[in-house]
C-alpha positions in Angstrom: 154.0 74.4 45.1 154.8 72.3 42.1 158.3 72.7 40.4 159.6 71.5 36.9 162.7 69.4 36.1 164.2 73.0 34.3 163.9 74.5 37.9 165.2 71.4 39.5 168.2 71.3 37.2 168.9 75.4 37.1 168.1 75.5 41.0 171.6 76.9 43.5 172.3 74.2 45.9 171.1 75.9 48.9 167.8 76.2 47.3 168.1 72.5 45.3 168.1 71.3 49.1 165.7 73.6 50.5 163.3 72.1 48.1 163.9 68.3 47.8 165.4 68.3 51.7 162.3 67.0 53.0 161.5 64.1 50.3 163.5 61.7 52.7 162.2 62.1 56.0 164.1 65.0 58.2 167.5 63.8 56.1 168.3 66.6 53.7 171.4 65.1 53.7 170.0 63.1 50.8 169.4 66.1 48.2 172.6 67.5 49.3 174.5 64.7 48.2 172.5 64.0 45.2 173.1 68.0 43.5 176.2 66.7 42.2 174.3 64.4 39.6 172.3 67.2 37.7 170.6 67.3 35.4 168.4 64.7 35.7 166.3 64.0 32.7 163.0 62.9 34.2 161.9 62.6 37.9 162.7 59.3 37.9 166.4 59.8 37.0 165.9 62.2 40.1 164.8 59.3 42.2 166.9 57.1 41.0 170.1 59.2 41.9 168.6 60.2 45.6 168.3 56.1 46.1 171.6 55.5 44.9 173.0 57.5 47.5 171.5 56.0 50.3 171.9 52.4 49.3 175.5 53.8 48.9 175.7 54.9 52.2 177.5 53.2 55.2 175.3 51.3 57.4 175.1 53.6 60.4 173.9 56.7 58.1 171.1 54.2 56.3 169.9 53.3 60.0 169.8 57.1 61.1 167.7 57.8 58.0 165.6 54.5 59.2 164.8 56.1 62.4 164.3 59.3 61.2 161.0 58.6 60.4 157.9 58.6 62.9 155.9 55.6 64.6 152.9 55.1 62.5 149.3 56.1 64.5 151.7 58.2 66.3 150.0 61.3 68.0 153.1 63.5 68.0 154.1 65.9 65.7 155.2 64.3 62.5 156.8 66.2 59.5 154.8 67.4 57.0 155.0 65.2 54.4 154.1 62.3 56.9 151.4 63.9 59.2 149.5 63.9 54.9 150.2 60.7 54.2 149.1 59.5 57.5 145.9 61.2 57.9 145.0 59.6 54.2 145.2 56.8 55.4 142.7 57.7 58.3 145.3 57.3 61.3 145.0 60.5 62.4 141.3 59.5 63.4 142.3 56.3 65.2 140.1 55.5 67.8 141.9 55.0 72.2 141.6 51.5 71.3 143.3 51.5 67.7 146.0 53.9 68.5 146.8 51.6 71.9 146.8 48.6 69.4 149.1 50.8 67.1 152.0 51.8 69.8 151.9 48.5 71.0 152.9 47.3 67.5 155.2 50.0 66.9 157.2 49.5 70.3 157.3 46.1 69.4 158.7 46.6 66.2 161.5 49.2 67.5 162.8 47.0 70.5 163.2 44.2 67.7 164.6 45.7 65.0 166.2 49.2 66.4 164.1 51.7 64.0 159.9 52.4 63.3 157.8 50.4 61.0 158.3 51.7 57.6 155.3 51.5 55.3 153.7 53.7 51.9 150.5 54.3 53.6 149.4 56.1 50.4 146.5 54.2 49.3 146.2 51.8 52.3 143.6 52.0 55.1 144.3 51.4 58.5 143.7 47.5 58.8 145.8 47.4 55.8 148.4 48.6 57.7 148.0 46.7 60.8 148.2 43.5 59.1 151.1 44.5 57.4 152.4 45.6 60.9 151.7 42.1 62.2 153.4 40.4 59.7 156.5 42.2 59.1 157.7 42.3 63.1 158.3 38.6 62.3 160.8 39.0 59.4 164.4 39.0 60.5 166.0 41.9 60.9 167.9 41.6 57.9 164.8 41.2 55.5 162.8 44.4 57.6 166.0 46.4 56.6 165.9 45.8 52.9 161.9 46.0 52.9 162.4 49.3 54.8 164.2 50.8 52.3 162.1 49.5 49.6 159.4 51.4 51.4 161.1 54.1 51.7 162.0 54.2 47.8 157.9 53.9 47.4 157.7 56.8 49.7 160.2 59.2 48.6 158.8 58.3 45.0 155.1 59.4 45.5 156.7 62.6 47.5 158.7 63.4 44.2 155.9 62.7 41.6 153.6 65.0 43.6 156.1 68.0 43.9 157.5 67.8 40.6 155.9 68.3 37.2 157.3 66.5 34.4 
């Protein structure tokens, strides 16, 4: 279902957050706290406020929201914003030997930095990812924080742009 900015801006709370809850992975907590800043003129003043109130959040709420999100490759259930994004970028058809590769990554990643490997799959194949994979679990955990979130702006971003019509 596509919405405009008019039913964005003229929405209740209740339904404000029953339609942009999702856009930051199982953290509604996110549109919730952004209703206050309506209207927004554009999508991206949208975006903009929902960013603003995570990188204004205290540290412990910005690493729930980081571990909100699933293990990439992962064969559990994902929401379904993420279970999309994954399977365009093929890892839903990732072979025994791939998807052993991929959890072997992703547990590495979690034990060293305390959340999953954050990435905008969207328009990225598979090898794309892994090297990114492979790189990043060497950054400190500092820099993976900050490029975390910048994925996550990327993500939430494309999740907006393809709900909302401007």
């Amino acid at each position: 279902m596509k919405l405009t900015m008019e039913q964005i801006n003229g929405s209740s709370r209740v339904q404000f957050i029953e339609w942009l809850g999702a856009i930051f992975e199982h953290s509604p907590w996110v549109a919730s706290s952004a209703f206050h800043a309506r209207p927004f003129d554009s999508v991206h003043a949208l975006h903009t406020a929902m960013i603003n109130v995570v990188r204004e959040s205290r540290a412990e709420t910005i690493l729930d929201l980081l571990r909100a999100h699933p293990d990439l490759g992962t064969r559990l259930a994902v929401a379904e914003f993420s279970a999309l994004e994954q399977q365009g970028a093929g890892l839903d058809r990732l072979s025994a030997e791939e998807y052993a590769h991929f959890y072997g990554l992703n547990q590495t990643y979690v034990h060293t930095f305390g959340f999953p490997f954050i990435l905008a799959v969207r328009g990225k194949n598979k090898e794309q990812i892994l090297e990114a994979m492979e790189a990043r679990v060497r950054n400190s955990t500092a820099e993976e924080l900050e490029q975390a979130l910048r994925e996550i702006e990327k993500i939430s971003g494309f999740r907006l742009k393809d709900l909302i019509i401007e």
